[in-house]
C-alpha positions as CSV (number, residue, x, y, z in Angstrom):
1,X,-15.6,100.1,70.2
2,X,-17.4,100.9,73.2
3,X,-16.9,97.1,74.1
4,X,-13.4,97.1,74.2
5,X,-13.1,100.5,75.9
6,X,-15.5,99.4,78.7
7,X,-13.3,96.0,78.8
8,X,-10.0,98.4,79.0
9,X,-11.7,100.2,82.1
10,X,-12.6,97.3,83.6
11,X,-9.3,96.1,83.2
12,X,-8.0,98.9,84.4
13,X,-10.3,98.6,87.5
14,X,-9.3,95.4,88.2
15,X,-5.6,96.1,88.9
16,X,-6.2,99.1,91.3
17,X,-8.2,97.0,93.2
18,X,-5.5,94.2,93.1
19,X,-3.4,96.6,94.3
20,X,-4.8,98.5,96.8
21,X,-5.8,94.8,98.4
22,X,-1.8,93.8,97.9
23,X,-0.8,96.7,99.5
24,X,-3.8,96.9,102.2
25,X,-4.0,93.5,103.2
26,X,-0.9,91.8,105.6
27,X,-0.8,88.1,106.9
28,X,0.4,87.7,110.4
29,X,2.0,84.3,110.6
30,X,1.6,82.1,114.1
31,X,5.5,82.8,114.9
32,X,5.5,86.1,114.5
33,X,3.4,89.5,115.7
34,X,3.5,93.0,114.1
35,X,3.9,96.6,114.6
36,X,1.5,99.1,112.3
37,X,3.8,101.8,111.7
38,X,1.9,105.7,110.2
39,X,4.4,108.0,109.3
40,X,6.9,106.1,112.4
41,X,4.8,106.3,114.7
42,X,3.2,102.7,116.1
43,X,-0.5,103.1,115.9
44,X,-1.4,99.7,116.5
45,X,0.2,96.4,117.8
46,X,-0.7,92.4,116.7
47,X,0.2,89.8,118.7
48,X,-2.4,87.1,117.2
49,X,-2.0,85.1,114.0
50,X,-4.6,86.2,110.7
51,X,-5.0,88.4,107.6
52,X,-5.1,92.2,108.3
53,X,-6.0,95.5,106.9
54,X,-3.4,98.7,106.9
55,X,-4.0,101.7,105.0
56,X,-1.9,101.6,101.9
57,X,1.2,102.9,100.8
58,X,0.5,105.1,104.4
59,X,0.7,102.5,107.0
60,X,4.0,100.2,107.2
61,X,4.0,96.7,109.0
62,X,6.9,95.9,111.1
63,X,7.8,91.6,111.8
64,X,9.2,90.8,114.8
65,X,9.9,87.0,115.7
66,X,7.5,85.3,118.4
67,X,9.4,82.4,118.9
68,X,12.4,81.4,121.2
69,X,15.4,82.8,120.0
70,X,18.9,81.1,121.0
71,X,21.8,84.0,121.7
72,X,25.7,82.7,121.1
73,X,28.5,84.5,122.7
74,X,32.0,84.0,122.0
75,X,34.6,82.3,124.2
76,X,35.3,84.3,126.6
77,X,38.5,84.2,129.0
78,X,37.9,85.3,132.6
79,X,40.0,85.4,135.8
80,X,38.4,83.5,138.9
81,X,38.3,84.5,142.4
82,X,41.4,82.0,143.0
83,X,43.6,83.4,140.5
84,X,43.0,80.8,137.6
85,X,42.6,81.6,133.8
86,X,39.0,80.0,132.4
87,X,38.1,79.8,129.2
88,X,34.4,79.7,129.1
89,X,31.4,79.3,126.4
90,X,27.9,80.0,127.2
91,X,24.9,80.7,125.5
92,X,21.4,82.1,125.9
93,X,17.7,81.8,125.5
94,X,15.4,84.9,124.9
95,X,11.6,85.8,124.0
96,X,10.7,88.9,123.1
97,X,7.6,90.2,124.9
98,X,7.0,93.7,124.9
99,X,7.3,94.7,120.7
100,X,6.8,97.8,121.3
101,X,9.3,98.3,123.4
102,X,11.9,96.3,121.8
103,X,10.9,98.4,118.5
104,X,11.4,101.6,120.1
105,X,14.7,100.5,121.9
106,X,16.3,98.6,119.2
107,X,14.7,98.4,116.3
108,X,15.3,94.7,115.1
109,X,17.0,91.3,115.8
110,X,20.5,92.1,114.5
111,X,21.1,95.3,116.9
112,X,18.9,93.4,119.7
113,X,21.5,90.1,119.2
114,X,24.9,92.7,119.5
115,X,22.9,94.4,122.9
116,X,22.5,91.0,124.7
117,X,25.2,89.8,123.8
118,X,27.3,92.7,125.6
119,X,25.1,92.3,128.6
120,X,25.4,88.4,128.5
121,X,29.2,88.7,128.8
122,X,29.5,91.4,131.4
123,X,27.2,89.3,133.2
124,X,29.2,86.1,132.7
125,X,32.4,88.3,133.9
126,X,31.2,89.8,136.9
127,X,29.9,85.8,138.5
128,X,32.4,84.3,137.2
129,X,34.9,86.5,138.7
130,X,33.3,86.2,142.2
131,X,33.3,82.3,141.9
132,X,36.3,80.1,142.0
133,X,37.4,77.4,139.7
134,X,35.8,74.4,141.7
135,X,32.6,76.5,141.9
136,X,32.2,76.5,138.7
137,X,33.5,72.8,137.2
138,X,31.7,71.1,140.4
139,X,29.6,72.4,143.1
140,X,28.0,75.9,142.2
141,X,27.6,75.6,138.3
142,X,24.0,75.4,138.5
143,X,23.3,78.5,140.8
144,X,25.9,80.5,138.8
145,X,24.4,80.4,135.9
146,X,20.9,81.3,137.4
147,X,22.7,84.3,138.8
148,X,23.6,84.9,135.6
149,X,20.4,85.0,134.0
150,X,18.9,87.1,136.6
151,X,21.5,89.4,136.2
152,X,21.2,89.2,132.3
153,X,17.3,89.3,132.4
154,X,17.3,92.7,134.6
155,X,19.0,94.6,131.3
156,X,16.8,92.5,128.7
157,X,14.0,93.7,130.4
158,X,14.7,97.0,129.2
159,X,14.6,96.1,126.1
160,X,11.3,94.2,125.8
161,X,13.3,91.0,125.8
162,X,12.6,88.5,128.5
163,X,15.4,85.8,128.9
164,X,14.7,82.5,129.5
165,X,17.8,81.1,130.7
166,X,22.2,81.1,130.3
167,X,23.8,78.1,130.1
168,X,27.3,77.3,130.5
169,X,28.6,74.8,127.6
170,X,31.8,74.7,128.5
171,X,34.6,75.8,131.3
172,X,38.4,74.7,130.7
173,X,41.6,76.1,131.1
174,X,43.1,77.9,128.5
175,X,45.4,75.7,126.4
176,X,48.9,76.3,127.8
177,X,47.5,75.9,131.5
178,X,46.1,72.6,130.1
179,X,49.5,71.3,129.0
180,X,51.1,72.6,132.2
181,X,48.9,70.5,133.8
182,X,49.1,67.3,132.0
183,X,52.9,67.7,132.0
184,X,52.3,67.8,135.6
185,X,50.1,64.6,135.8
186,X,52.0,62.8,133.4
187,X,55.4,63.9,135.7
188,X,53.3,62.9,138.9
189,X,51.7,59.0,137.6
190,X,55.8,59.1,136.2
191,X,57.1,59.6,139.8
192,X,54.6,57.1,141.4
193,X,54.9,54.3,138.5
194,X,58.9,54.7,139.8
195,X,58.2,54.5,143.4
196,X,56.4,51.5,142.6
197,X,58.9,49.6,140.9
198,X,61.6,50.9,143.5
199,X,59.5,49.0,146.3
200,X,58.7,46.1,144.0
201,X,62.5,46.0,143.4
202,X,62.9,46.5,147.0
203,X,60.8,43.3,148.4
204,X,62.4,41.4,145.3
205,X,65.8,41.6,146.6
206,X,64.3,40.7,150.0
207,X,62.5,38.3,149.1
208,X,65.2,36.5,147.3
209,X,67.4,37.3,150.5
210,X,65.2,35.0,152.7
211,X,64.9,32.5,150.5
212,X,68.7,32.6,150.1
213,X,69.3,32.3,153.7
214,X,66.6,29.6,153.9
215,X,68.3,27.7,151.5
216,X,71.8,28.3,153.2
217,X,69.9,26.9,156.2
218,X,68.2,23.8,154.9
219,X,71.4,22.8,153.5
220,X,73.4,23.6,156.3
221,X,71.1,21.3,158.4
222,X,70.9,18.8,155.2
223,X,74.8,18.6,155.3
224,X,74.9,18.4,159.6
225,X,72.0,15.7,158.7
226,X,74.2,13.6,156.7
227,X,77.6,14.0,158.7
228,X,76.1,12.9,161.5
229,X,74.4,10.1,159.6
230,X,78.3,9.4,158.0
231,X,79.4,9.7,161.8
232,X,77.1,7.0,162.8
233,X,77.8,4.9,160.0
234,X,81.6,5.2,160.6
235,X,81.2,4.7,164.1
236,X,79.4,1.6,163.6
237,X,81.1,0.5,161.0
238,X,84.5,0.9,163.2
239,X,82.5,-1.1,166.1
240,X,81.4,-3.9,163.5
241,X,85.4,-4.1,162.7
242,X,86.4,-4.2,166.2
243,X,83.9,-7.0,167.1
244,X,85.2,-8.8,164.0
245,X,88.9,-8.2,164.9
246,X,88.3,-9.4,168.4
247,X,86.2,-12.6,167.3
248,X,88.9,-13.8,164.8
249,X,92.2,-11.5,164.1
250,X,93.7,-13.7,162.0
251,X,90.8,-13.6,159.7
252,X,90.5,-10.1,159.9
253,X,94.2,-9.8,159.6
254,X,93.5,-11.8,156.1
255,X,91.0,-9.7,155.0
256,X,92.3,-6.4,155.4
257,X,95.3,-7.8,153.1
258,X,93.0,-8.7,150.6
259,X,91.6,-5.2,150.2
260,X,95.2,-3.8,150.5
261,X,96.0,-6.4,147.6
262,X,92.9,-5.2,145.6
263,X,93.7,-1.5,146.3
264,X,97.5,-1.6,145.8
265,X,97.3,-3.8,142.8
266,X,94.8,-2.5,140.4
267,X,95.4,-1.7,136.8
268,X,97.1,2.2,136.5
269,X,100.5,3.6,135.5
270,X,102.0,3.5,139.0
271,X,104.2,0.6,139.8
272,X,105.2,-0.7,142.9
273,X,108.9,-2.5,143.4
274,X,108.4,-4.7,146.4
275,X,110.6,-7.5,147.6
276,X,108.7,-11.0,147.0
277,X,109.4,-11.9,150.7
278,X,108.3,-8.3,152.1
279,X,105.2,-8.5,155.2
280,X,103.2,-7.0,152.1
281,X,103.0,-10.5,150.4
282,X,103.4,-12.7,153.9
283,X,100.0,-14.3,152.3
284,X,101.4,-15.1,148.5
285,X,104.1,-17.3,150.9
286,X,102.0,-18.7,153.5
287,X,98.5,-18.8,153.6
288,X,98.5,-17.9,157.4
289,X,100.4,-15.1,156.8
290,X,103.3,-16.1,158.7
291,X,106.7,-13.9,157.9
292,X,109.3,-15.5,156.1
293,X,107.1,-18.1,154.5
294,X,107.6,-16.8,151.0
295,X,110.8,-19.3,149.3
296,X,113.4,-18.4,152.3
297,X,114.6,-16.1,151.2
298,X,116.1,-13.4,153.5
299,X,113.6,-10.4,154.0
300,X,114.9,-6.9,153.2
301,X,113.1,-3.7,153.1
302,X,111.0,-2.6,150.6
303,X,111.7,-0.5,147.7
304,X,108.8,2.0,146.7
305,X,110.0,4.0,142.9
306,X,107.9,7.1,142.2
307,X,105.1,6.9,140.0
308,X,105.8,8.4,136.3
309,X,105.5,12.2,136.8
310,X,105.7,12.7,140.5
């Protein structure tokens, strides 16, 4: 019996000891440091990683993050210094560097994040405002947002927090302003893309205007070309006949009648109602072409009937 009643003591023992260890002992983790709290009041502060002792059920440890903590803030619409709407989204960077401070001032990460995140946008509003659009889209982004975090960082220090940076992830005009303006664009490139087919429609109609008149030119000369050509073939043709006439008339006179013959005598519906012993057919009666050759008879004049239809 006395066994088993020195085993419950020792049992018993065992577990206050367990617990006064459990509740005595605290691990401080590398990302983290702690606050020893007695009755609310800090009595000590650990900044380096390791196990701990802390007077139990007395002494309260308090866990406040070590490591870099990012800070979101909503989209936020501002007014520049030239009058334009800007939507903007930025962000921040913080470390928290003074725990004691930052314990007495807010107490933990939840009421710290709703602090700077009120100072982050004032801040954001009160550059921003200064700056104008192109500022802040192209040539003083950089040095806005470091006059941001300055501006931020003065108030964070106040609260034990130290912040790294603010950056700016994104500036655009707020929706309707952005369809405004791509209505405008698109109006604009409109506009231009007609401008452009008006001059291409422009030098078209020129263009096919000289080449008009260059073809009314080259055929002009083409057809002055060719009636002068025609003029000098008639005129020497003429001169060939002449020369011909004056060497031999009779023959001439012959051949002329031949093509008359060949001309007036062709196949057709006109008919021709000549005398036989007309000067017409002076060669069908003499092959001189004398007059009055053709069977003595006495010449009268000819009779010419209208063709069928005239």
């Amino acid at each position: 019996m006395s066994r088993s009643l020195f085993g419950g003591v020792g049992l018993v023992i065992l577990a206050i000891v367990v617990a006064v260890a459990y509740f005595s002992l605290f691990i401080v983790d590398p990302t983290q440091q702690v606050l020893v709290l007695r009755f609310g009041e800090v009595v000590r502060s650990i900044t380096r990683p390791g196990i701990y002792v802390k007077v139990p059920l007395i002494d309260n440890a308090v866990y406040i993050e070590k490591r870099i903590r990012n800070l979101d803030s909503p989209p936020l619409e501002i007014i520049a210094s030239d009058q334009k709407r800007l939507v903007v989204d930025a962000f921040g960077r913080y470390r928290i560097v003074n725990q004691l401070l930052f314990y007495q001032t807010v107490g933990s990460q939840t009421v710290a994040d709703a602090r700077l995140s009120v100072i982050l946008n004032s801040a954001v509003r009160r550059v921003l405002g200064d700056a104008s659009f192109i500022d802040l889209v192209r040539d003083r982004r950089e040095q806005l947002m470091v006059r941001i975090t300055e501006q931020v960082n003065r108030e964070a220090q106040r609260l034990g927090i130290d912040m790294i940076d603010v950056k700016i992830r994104r500036a655009d005009l707020p929706e309707a302003n952005s369809q405004a303006i791509y209505h405008r664009m698109q109006t604009e490139r409109q506009r231009e893309a007609a401008e452009i087919r008006a001059t291409g429609e422009q030098a078209a109609r020129r263009i096919r205007a000289e080449a008009d008149r260059d073809a009314t030119v080259i055929v002009a000369e083409a057809n002055k070309t060719s009636e002068e050509i025609r003029g000098d073939g008639d005129a020497r043709r003429n001169q060939i006949f002449a020369e011909a006439y004056s060497r031999d008339p009779d023959f001439f006179a012959f051949y002329r009648s031949m093509l008359a013959y060949q001309a007036g005598l062709r196949a057709g519906d006109t008919r021709l109602l000549l005398s036989p012993d007309s000067d017409f057919f002076r060669y069908f009666g003499d092959p001189m072409g004398r007059s009055g050759g053709a069977s003595g008879s006495s010449p009268s004049a000819p009779t010419v009937p209208r063709a069928p239809g005239d």
